[in-house]
Rosetta silent file (secondary structure, phi, psi, omega in degrees, C-alpha in Angstrom):
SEQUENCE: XXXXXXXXXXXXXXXXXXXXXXXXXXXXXXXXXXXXXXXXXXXXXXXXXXXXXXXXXXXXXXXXXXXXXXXXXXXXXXXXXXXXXXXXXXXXXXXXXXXXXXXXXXXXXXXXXXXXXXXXXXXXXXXXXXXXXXXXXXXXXXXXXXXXXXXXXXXXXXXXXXXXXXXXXXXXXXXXXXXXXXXXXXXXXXXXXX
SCORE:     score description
SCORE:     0.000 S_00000001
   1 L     0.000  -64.565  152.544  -85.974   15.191  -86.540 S_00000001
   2 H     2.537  -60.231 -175.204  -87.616   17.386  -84.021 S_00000001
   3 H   -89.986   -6.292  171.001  -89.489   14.096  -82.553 S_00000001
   4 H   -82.798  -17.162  177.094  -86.669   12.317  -82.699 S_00000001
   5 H   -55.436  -79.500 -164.679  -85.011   14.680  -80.442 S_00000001
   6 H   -24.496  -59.602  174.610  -87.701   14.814  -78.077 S_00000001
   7 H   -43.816  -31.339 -179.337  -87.664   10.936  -77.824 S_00000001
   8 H    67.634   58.184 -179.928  -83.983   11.146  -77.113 S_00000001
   9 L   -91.304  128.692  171.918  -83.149    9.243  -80.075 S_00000001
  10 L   -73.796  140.937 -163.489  -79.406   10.069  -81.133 S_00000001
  11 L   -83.477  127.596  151.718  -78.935   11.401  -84.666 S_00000001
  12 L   -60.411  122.351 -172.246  -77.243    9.474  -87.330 S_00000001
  13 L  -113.127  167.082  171.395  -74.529   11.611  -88.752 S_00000001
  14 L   -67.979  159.260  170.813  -72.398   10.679  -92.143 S_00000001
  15 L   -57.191  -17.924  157.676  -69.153    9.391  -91.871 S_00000001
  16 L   -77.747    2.278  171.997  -67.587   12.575  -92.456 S_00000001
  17 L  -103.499  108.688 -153.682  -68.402   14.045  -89.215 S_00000001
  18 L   -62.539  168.353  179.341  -65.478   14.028  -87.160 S_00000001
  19 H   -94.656    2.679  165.016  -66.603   12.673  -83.708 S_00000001
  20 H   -59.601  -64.395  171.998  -65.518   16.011  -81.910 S_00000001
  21 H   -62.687  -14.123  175.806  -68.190   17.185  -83.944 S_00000001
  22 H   -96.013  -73.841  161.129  -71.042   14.810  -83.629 S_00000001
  23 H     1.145  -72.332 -179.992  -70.242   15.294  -79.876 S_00000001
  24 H   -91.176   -0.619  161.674  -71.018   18.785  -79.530 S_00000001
  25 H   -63.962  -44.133  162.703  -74.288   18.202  -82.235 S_00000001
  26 H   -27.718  -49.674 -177.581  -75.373   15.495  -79.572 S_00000001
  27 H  -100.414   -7.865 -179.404  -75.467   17.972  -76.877 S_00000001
  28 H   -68.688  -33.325 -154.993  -76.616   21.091  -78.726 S_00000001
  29 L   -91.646   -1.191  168.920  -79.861   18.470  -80.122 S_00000001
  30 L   -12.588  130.830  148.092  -80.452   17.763  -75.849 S_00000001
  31 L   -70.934  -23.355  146.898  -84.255   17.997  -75.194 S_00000001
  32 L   -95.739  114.810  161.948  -83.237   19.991  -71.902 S_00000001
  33 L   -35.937  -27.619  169.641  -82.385   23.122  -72.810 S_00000001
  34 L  -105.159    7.591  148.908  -79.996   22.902  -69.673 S_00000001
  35 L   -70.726  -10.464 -166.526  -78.042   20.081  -70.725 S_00000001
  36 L   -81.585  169.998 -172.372  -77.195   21.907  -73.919 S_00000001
  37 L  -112.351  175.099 -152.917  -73.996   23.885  -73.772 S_00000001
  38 L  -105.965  170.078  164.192  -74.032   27.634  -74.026 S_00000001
  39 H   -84.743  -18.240  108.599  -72.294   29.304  -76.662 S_00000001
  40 H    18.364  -81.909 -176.648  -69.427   30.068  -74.839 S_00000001
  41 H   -94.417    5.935   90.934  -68.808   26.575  -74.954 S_00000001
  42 H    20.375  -97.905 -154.424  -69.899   26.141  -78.672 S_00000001
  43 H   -64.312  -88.854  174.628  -67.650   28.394  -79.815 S_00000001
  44 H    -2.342  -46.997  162.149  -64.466   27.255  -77.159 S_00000001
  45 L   -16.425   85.560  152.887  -65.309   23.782  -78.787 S_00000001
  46 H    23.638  -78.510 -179.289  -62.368   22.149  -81.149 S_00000001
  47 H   -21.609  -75.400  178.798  -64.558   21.301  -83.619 S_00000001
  48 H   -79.802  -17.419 -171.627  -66.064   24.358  -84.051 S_00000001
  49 H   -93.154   -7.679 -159.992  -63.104   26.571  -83.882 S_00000001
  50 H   -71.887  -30.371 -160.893  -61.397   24.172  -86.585 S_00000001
  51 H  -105.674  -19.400 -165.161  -64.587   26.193  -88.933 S_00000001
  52 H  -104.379  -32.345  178.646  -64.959   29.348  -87.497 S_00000001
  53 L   -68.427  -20.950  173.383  -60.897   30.800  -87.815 S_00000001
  54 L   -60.108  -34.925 -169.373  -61.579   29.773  -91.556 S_00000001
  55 L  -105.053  -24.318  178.643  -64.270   32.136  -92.063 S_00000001
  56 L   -95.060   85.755 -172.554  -63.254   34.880  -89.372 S_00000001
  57 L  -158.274   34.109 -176.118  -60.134   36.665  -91.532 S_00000001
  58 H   -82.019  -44.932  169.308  -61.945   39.120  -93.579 S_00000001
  59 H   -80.713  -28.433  169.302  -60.407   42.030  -92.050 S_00000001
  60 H   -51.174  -60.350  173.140  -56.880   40.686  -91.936 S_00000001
  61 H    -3.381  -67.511 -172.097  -57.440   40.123  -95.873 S_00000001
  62 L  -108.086   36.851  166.697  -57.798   43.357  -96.378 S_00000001
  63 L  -106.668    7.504 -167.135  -55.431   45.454  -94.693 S_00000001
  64 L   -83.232  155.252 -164.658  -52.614   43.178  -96.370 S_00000001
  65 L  -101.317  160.946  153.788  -49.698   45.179  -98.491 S_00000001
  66 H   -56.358  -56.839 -124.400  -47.259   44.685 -101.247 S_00000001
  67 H  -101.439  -55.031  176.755  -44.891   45.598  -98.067 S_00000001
  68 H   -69.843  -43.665  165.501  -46.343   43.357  -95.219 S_00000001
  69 H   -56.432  -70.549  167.574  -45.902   40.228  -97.445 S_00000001
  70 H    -3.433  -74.299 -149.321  -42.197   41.553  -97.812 S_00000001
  71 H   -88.697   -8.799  170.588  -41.893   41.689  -94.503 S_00000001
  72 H   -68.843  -20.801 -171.576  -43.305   38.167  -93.576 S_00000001
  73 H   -77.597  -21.822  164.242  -41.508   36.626  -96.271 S_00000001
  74 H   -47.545  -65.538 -159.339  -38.378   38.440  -94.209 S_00000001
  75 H   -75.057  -41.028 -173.864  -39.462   37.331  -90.906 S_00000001
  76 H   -65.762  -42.847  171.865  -40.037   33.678  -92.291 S_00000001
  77 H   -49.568  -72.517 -147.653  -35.850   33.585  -93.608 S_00000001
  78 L   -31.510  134.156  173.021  -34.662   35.112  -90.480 S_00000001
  79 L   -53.281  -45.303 -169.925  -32.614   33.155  -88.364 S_00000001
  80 L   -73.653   17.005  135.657  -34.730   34.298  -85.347 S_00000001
  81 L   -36.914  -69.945 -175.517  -37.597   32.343  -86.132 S_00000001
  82 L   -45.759  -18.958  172.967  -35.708   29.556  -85.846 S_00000001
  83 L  -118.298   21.558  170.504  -35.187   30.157  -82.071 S_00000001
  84 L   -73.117  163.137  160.705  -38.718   30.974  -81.238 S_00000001
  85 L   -37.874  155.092  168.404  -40.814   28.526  -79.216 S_00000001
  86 H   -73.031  -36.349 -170.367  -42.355   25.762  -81.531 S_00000001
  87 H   -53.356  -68.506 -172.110  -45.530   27.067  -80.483 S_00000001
  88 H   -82.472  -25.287  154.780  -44.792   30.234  -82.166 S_00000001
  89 H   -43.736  -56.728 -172.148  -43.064   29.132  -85.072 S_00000001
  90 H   -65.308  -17.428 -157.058  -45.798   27.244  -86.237 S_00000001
  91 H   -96.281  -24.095  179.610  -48.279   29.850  -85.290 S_00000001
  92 H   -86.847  -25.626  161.330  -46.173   32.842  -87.590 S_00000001
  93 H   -44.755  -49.180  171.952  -46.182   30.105  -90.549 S_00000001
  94 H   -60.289  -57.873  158.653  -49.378   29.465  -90.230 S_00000001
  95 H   -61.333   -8.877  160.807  -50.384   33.317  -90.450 S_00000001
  96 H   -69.517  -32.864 -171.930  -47.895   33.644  -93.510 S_00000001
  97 H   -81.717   -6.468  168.588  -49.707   30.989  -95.066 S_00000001
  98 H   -88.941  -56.563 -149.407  -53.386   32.828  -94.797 S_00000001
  99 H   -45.621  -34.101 -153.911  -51.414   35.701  -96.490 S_00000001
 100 H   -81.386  -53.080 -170.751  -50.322   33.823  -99.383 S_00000001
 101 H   -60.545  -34.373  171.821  -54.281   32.264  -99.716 S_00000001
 102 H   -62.236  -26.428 -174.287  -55.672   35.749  -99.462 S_00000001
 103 H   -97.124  -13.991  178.234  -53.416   37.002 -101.960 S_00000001
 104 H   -93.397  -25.979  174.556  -53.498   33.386 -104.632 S_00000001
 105 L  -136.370   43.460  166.470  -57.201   34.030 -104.324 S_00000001
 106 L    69.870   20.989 -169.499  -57.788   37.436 -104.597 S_00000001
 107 L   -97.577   24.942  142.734  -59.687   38.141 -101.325 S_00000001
 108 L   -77.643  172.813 -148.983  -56.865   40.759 -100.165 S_00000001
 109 L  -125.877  127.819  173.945  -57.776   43.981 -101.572 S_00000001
 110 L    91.936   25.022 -171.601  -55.589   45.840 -104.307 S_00000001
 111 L   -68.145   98.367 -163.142  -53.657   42.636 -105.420 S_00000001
 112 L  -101.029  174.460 -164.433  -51.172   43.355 -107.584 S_00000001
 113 H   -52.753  -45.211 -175.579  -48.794   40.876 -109.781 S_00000001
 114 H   -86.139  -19.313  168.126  -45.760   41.550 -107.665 S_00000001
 115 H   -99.471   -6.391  157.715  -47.635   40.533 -103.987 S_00000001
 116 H   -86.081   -9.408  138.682  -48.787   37.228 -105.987 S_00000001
 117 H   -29.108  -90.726 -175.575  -45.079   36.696 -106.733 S_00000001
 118 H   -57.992   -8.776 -177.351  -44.026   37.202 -103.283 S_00000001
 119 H  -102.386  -11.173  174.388  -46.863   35.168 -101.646 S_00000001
 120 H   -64.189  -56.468  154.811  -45.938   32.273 -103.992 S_00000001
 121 H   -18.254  -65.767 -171.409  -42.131   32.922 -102.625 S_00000001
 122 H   -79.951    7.736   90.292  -43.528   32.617  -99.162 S_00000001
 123 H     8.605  -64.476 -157.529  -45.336   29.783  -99.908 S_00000001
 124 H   -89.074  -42.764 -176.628  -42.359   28.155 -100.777 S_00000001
 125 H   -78.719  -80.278  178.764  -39.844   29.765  -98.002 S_00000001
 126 H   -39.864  -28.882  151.374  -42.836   28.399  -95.299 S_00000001
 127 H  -106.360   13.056  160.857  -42.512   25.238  -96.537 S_00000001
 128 H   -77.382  -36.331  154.529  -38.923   24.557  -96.289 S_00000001
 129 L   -61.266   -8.892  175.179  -39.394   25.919  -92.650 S_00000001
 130 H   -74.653  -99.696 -171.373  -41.979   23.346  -92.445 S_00000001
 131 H   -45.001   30.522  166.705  -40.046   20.305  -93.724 S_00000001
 132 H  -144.214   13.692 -168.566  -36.972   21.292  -91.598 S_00000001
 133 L  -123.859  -30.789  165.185  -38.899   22.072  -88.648 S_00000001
 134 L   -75.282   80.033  173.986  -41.658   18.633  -88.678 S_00000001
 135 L  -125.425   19.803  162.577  -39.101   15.592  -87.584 S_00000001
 136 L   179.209 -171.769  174.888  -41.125   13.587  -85.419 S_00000001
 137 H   -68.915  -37.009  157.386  -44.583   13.533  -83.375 S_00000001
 138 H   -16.663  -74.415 -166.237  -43.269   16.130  -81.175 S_00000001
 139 H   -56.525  -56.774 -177.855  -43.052   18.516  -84.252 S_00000001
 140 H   -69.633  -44.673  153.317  -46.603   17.219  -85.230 S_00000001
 141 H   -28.171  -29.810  160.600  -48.358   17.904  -81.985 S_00000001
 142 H   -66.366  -52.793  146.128  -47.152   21.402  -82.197 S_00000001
 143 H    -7.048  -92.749 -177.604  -48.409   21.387  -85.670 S_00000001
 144 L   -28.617  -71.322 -172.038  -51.740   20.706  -85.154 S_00000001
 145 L   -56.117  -36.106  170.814  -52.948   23.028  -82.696 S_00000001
 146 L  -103.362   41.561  165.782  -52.377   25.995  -84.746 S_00000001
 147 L    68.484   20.524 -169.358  -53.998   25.323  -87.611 S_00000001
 148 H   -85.927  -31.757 -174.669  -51.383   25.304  -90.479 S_00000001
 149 H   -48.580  -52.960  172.431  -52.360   21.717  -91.311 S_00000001
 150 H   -42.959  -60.733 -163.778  -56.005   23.412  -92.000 S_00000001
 151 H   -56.509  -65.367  170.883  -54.017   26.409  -93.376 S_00000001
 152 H   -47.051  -66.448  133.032  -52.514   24.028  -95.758 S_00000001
 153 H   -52.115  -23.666  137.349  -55.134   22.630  -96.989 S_00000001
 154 H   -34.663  -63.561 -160.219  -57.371   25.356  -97.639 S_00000001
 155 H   -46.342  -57.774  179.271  -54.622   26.793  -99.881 S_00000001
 156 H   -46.286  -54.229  175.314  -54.607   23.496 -101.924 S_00000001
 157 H   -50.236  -32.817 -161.157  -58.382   23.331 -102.242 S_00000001
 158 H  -115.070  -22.562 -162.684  -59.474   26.855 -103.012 S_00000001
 159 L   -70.143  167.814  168.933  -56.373   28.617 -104.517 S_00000001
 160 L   -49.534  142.946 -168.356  -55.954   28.684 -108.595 S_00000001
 161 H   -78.405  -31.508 -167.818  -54.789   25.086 -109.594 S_00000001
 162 H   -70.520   -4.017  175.873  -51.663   27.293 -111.798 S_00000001
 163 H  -123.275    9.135  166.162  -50.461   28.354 -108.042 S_00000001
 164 L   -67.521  118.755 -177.107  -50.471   25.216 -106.496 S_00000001
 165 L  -135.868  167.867 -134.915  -46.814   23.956 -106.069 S_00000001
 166 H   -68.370  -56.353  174.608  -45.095   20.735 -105.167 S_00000001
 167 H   -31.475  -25.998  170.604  -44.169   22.165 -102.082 S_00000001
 168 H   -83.243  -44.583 -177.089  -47.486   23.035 -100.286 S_00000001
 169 H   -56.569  -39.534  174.430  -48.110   19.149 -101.122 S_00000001
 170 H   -86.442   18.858  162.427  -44.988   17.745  -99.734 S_00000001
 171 H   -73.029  -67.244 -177.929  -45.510   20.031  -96.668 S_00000001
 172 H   -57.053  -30.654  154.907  -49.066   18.363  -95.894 S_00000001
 173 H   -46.156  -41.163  161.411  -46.976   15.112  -96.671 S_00000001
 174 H  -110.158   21.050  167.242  -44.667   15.184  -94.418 S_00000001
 175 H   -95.638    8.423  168.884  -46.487   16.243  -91.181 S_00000001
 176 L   -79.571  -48.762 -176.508  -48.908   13.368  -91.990 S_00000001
 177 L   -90.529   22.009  159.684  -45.763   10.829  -92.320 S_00000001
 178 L  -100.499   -6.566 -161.579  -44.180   12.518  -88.964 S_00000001
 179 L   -97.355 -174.079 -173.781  -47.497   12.224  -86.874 S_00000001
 180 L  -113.414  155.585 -168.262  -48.276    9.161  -84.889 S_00000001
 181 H   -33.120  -57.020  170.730  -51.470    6.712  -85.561 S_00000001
 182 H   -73.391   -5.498 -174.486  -53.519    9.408  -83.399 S_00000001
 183 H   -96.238  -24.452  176.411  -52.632   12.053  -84.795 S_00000001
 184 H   -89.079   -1.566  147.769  -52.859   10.990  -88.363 S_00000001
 185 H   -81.681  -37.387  168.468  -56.625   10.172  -87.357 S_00000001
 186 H   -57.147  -53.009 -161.376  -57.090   13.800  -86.361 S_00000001
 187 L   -79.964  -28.005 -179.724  -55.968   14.839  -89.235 S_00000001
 188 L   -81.279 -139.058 -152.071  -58.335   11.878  -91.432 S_00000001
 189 L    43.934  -78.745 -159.095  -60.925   13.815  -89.027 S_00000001
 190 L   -91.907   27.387  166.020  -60.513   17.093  -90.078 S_00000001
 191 L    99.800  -18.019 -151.471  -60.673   16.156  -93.703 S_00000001
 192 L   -84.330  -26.517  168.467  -56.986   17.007  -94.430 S_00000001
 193 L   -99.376  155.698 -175.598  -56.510   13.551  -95.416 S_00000001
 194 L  -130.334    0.000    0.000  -58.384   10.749  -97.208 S_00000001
């Protein structure tokens, strides 16, 4: 690999490497070190941030409560979601919805019976704001950028198959049949679809 760099032969990648991502491996595998991009712009990268908010939540995990799922599942009813910014709707869904996967798969700390109860609840309450909130590409474009699709798909993948419910599936269902051709390639991209 090494000489192929040198040569400035471009790397084959699998078909599973979104092209965001073969992008910045292209310029990272540069044979001048000052074409390569810093890490700065690494990390700033799409791509890469799509993988790195997955893995940096360790400390949210564990400060979460019986009482702070309460009150997100609170905050998620409340009319005065509904008259936030899209931006920010999607972005307090999206943090309800790491709550529920830290708490369906035990990496919150102290979990007791009654906060996997309530994170199923909010589970469930997040995606009826989802499916009333996703009505066109508009809606998905909002979507996207904060990660709930991602969010959403974790949860299916990693959580216990006994807390998986119809509802996180028709969530990822309908912002897939709300997005538009490019956007439902972003999303075949990142994996959430196949």
């Amino acid at each position: 690999m090494v000489e192929k760099i040198r040569s400035g032969e471009s790397a084959k990648f699998p078909p599973y490497i979104t092209d965001d991502m073969k992008e910045i491996i292209s310029l990272m595998m540069n044979f001048d070190p000052k074409k390569r991009p810093t890490s700065k712009q690494i990390i700033e990268c799409e791509a890469v941030g799509n993988l790195i908010w997955i893995y940096d939540d360790t400390a949210n995990a564990k400060t979460l409560t019986e009482d702070k799922l309460f009150k997100v599942r609170q905050e998620i009813n409340s009319q005065a979601l509904m008259k936030l910014p899209k931006t920010e709707i999607f972005k307090k869904l999206t943090d309800a919805l790491k709550d529920v996967r830290y708490t369906l798969t035990g990496k919150a700390s102290n979990v007791t019976e009654k906060m996997r109860e309530t994170a199923i609840l909010l589970s469930i309450d997040s995606g009826q704001v989802i499916l009333s909130t996703v009505k066109g590409v508009d809606d998905v474009g909002y979507a996207l950028p904060s990660g709930i699709v991602n969010e959403l798909t974790l949860i299916i993948i990693i959580i216990p198959i006994e807390h998986i419910t119809l509802n996180m599936v028709e969530q990822i269902i309908n912002i897939v049949n709300q997005g538009s051709v490019e956007q439902i390639q972003k999303m075949f991209d990142m994996g959430v679809i196949q």
